[in-house]
ROROFI-518301 format. One record per atom (N, C-alpha, C): residue in three letters; x, y, z. Coordinates in steps of 0.05 Angstrom, whole numbers, plus 5000, padded with zeros to 4 digits. Last residue first. Layout:
! residues N
AlaXYZ
...
//
This chain:
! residues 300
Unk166472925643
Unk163872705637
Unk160372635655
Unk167673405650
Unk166973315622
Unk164873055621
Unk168873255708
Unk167273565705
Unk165673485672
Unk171672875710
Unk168272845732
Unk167373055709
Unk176873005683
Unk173672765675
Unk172172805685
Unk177973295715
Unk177273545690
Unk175073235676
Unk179873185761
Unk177673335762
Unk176473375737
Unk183572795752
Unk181572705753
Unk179072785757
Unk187173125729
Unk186873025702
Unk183772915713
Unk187973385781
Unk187173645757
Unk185773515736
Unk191172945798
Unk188273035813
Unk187273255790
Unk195372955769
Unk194172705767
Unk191072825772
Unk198373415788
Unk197773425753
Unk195173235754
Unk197673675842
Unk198273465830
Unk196773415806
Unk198374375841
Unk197474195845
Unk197773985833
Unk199774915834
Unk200874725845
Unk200274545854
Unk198675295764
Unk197075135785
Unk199274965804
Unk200075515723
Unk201575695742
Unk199575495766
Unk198475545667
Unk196475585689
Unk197775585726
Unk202775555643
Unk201975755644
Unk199675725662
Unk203674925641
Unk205075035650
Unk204575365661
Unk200474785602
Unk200274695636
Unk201774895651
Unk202175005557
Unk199575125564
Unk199475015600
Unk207274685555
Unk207875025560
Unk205575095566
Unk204474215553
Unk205874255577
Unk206474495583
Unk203174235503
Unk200674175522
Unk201974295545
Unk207874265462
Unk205974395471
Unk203674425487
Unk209873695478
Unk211373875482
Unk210174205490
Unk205473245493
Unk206773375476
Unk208173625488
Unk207172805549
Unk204873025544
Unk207373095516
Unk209972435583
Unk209572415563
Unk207272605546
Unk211372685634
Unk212072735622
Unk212372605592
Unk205172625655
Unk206372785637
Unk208272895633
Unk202372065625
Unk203672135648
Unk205272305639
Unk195072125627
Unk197472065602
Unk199272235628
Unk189472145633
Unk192272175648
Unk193771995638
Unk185372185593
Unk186571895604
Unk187771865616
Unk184072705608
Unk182972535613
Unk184272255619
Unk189572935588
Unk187973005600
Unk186272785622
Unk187872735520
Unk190272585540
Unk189872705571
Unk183173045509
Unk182772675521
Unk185672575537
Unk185973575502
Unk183273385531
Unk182873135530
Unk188773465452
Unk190373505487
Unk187673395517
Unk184473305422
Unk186973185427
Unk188473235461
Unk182273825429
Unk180673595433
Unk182973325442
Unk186274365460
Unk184774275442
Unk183973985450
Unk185174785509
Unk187174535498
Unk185674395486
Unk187175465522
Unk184575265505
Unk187075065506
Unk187775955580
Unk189075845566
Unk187075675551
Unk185076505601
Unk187676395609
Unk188876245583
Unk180077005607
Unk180976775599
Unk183776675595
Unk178077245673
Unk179677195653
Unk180777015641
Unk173577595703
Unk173577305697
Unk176377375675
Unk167777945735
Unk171277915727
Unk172277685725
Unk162577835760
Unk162177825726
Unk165477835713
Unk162677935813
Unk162577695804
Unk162377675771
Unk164278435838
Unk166978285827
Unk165278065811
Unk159578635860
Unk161778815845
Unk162378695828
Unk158078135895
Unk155878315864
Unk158378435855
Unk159377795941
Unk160977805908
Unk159678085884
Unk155277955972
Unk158678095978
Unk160478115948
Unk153077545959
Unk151277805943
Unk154477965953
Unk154376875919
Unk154677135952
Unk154077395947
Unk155076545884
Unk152176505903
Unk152276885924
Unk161276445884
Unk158476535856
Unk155276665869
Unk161476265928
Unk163276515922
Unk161076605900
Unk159775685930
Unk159575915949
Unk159976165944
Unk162775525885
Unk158775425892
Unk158275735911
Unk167275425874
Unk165675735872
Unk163875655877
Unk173574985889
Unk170375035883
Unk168975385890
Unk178774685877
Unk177974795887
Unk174874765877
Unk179874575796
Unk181274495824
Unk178974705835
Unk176774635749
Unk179774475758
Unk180174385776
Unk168774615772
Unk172074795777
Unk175374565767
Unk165174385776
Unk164774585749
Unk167574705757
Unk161173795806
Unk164274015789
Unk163874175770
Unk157073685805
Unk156873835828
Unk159773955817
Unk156273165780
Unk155273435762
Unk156473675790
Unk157672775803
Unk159072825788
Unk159173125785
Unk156872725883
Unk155472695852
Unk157472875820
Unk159672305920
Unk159772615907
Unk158172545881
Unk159871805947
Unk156671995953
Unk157972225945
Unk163771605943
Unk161971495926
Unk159671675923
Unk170072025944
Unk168471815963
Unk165871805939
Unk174471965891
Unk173272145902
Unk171271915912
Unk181271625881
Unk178771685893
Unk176771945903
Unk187472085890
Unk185571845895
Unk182871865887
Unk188272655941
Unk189372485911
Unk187172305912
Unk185673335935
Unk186173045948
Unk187072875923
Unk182273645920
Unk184273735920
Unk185873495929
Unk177073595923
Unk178573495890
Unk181773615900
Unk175273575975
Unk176073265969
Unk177673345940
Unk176474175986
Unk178773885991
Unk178773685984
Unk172174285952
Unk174974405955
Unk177074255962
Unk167774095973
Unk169473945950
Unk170974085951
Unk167973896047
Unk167574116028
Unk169874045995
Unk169073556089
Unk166273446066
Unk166673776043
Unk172573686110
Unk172773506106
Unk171173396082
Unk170674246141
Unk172674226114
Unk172574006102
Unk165974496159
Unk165774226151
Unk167674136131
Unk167875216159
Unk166275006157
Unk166374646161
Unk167675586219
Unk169275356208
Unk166675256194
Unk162975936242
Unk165175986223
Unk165975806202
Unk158175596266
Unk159975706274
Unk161775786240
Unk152275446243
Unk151775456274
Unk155375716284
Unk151575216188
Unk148775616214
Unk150275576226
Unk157175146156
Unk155375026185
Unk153275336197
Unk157874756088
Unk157275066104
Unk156374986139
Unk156874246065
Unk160274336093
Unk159474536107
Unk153773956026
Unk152874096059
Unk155074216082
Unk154273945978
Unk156473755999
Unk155973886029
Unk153774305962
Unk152874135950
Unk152673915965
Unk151074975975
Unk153274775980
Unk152574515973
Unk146875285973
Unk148275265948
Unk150875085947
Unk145775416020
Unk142875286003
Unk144875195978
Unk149575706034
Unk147875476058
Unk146975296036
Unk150276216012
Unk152676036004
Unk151175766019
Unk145276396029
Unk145276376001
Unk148576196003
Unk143076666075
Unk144176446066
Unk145076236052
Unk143677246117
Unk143377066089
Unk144776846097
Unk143877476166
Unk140977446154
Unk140477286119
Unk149077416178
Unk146877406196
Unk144277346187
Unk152177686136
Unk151177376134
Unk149677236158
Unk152178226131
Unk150078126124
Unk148477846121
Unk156978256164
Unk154578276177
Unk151878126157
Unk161177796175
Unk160277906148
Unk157477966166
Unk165177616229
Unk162977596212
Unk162177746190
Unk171277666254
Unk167677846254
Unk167177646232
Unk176077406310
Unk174377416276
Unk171477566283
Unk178578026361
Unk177777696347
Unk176077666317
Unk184078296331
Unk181378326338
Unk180678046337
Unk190778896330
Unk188878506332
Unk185778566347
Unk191779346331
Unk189579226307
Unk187979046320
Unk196279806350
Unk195179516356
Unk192479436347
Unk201180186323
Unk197480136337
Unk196879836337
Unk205780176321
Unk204680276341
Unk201880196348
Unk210579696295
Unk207579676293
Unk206679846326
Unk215979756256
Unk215279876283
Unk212579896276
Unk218779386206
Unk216779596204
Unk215579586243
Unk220878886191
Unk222179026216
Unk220779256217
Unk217378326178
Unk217378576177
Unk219578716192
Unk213177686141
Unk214977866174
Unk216778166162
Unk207777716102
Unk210777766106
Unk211877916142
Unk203377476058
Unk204477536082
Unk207477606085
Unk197877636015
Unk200677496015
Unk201177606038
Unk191977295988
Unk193277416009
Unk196477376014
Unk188277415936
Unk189777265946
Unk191077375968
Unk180677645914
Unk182877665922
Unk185777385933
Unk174577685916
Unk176677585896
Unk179677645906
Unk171477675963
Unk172377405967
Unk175477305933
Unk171078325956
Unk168778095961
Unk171777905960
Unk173878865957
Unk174878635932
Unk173178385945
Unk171479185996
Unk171779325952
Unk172079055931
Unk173178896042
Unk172279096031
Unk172579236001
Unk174678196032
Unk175278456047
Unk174678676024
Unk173477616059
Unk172277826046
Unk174578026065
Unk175076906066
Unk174477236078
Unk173877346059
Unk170576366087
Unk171776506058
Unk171976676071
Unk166676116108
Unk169076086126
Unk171776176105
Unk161376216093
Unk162276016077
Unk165875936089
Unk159476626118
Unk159176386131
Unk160276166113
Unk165777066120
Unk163876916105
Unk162776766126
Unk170577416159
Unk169777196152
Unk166477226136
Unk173977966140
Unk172277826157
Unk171477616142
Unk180978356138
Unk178178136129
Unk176478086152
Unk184178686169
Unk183478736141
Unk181278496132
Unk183978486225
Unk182078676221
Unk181478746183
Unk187378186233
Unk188178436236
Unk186078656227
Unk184277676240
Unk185077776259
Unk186478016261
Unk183477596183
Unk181177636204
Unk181977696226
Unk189377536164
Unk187377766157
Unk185677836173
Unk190277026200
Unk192077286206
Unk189777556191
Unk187076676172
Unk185976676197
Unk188576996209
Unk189276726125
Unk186876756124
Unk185876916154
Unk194876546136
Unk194676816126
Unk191676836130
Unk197676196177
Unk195776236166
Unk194876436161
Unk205476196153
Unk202876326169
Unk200976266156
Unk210776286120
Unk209475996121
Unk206975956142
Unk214376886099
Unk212676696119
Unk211476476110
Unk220277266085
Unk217477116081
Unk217076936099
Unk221177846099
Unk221977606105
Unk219377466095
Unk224378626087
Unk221778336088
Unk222878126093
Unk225679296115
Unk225679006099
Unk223978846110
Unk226980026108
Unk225679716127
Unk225979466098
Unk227480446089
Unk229480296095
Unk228380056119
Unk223580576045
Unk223880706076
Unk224880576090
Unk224780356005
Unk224780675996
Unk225280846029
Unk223579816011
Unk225879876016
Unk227380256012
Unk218979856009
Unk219379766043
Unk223079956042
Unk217379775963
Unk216779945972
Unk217780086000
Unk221079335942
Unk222179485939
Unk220379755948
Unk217478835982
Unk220279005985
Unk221779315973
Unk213178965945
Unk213079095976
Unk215879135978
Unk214878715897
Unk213478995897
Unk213679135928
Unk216778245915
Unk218578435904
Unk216678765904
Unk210577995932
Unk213478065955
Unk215978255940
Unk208278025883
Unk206978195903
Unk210378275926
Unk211577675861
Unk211677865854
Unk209778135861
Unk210577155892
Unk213377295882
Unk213477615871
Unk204777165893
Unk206977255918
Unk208977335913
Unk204777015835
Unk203677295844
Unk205277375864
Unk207476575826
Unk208976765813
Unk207176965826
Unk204276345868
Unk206376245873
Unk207776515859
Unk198676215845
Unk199676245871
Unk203176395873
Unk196276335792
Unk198276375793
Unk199676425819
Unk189676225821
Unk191476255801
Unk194276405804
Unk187575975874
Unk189875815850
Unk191175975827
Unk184176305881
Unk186876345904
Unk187976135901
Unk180476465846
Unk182976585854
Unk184976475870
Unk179175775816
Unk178075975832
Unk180876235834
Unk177675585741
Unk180575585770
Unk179775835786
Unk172775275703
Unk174075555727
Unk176575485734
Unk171875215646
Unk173175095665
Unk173875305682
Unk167775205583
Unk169275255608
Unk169975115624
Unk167874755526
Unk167974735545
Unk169074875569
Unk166274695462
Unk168174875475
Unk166774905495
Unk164874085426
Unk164074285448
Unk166374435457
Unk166673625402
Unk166073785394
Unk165674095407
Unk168973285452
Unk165873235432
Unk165373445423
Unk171473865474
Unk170273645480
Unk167473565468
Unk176074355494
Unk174974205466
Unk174473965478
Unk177074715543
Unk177174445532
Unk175374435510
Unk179275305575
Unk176675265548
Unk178274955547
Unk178675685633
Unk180775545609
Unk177775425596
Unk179276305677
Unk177376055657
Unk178675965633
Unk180176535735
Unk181276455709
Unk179276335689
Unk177877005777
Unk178576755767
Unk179076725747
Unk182477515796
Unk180477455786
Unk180277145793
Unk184577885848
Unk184977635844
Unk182077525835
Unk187478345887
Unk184578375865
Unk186178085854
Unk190778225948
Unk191578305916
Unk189078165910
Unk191878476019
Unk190278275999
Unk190878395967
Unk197578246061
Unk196478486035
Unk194478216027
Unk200678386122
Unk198278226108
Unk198278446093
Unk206178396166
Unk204578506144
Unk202478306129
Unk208578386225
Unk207278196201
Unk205478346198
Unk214178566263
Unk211178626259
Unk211378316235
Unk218578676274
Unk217678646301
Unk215278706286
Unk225778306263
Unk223378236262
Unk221278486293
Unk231678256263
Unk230078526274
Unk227978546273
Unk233377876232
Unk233677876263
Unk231778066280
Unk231577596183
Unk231177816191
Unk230577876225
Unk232577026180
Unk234577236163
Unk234177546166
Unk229576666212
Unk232476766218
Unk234077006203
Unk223476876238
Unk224576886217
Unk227876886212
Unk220676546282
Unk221576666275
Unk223776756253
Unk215476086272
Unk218676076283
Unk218476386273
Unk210575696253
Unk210675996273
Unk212976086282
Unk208575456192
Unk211375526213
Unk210975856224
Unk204775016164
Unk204475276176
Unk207375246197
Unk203774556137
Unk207274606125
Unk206874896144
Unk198974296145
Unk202474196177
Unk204074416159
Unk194674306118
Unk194974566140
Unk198074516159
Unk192873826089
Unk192974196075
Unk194674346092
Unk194173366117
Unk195173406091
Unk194973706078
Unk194173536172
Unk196673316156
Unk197773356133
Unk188873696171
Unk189873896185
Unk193073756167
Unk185473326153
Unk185873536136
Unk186973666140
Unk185972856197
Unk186172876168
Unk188073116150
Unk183373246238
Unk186273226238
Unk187173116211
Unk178773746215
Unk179473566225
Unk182773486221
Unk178274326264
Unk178674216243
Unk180173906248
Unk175374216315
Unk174374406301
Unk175174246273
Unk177573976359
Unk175673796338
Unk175673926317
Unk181074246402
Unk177874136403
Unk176574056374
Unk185574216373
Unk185574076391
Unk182274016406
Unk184474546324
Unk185274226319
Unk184874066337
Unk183974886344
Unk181874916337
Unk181874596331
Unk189075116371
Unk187375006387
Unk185174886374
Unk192275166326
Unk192374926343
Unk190274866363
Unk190875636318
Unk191175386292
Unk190375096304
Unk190176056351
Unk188576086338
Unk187475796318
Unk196075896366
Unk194275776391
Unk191975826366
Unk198576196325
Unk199475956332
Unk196775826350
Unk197276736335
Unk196576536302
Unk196576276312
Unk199376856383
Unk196576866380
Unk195576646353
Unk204876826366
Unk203776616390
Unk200876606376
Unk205177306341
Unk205477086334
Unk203976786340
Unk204077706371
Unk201877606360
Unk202377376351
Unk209078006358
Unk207877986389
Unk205777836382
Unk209078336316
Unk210678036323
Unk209577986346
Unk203878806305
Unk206378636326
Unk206878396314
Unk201178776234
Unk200678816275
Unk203178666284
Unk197879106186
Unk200178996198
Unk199979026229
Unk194679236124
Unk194879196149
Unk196379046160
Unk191179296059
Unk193979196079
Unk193179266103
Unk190179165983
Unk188979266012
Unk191379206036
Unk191379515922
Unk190879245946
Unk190079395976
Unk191679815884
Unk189279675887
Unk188679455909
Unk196280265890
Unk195779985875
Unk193979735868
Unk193980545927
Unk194180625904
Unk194780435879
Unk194980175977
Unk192380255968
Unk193080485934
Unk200580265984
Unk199479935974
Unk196579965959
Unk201080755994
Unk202580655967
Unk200780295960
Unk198780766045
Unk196980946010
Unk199080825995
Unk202180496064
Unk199480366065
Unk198480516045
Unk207080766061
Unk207380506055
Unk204080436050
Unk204781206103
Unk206381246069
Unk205681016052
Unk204381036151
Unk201481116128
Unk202581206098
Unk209380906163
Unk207680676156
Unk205180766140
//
């Protein structure tokens, strides 16, 4: 296993793994927090039901879960608007969800597979699994962090047949230094951050409302967007960020033409032919509609 872990760390990621035996633990960690209030049920329906604590059928021999964190810039796309060349963030842990795991999980397998163990993929709360194996700690912004890579990173998971001797699990820590700061507090727009516990105020945090279909409620103020999707108010603001906060990569431009259709939400599969290969490269899973209704707040 310390083979496998300098191979992950030579790649720039970070890792750690604990018992199958823990499973449960994820499980009660999710549910209980639902069942005293913590999070709300709302948001639990629509972000948090697809979590599956089963055991993995295709890998009978299951007896650990692996967590990797992967260096995970943000993105920045450019709109032509009124003339104006216009940024646009996409935080990390939208960009390219989906083809990274894919290709974080081929990279492990075929590491896994040098020492005749194998993978399974998972449907786990990976966040709340990091803080509990000790590779992250929590933010007061209820963001993890883990050591070298501040809050830029993505987390991918995987069940394991890898033999877990040392036993990790820990309850969540804190960011020591966020004892005495509070710089993500003062910089929330939407007041979600809480002094008092971890969890923030998911319900009111723009992260979810732009992530939501429909309507944004009346009391968001426009100017408070500056992201596609998700939100950095917090992440920009965090002195944990200093290393990482100036890594940024530019992604994709849609010209003036393509941003008003954009805007009008033009239904897409009526988009030009070329708009769609640039949609397409932003590798985002999110409903096209909500992206079209972030990117008006943000321009207008």
């Amino acid at each position: 296993m310390g083979k496998l872990f300098n191979l992950i760390n030579n790649l720039g990621w970070r890792g750690q793994i604990v018992p199958i035996d823990h499973l449960n633990d994820l499980r009660f960690a999710i549910l209980n927090r639902l069942e005293q209030g913590q999070i709300d049920r709302r948001l639990y329906q629509e972000q948090l039901s697809f979590f599956s604590f089963d055991y993995p059928p295709d890998l009978p021999g299951v007896r650990s879960i692996l967590i990797v964190a992967v260096p995970t810039p943000p993105m920045r796309i450019f709109f032509e608007s009124k003339g104006n060349r216009v940024p646009v963030i996409v935080p990390p842990t939208y960009v390219s969800y989906t083809p990274r795991t894919s290709r974080t999980q081929d990279v492990l397998i075929g590491l896994l597979k040098q020492e005749g163990y194998h993978l399974a993929k998972t449907q786990l709360p990976l966040k709340t699994l990091a803080v509990h194996s000790g590779l992250a700690k929590y933010g007061r912004n209820n963001i993890c962090y883990v050591d070298g890579l501040g809050s830029y990173l993505q987390l991918v998971g995987a069940f394991s047949d890898i033999p877990c001797e040392n036993d990790c699990w820990q309850q969540p820590r804190m960011l020591e230094r966020c004892k005495s700061c509070k710089a993500c507090l003062r910089n929330c727009p939407t007041k979600a951050i809480n002094i008092d516990r971890f969890l923030l105020h998911a319900e009111n945090c723009l992260t979810y409302l732009n992530e939501a279909t429909g309507d944004f409620p009346s009391w968001i103020n426009p100017s408070w967007h500056h992201c596609m999707i998700g939100c950095m108010r917090c992440q920009i603001i965090c002195p944990e960020n200093k290393s990482v906060i100036k890594w940024v990569e530019d992604l994709v431009e849609f010209t003036e033409l393509e941003t008003n259709l954009f805007i009008e939400a033009v239904p897409y599969e009526q988009l030009p032919e070329e708009m769609v290969i640039k949609i397409k490269r932003l590798e985002i899973n999110e409903n096209y509609l909500s992206l079209c209704r972030n990117l008006k707040m943000i321009l207008n």
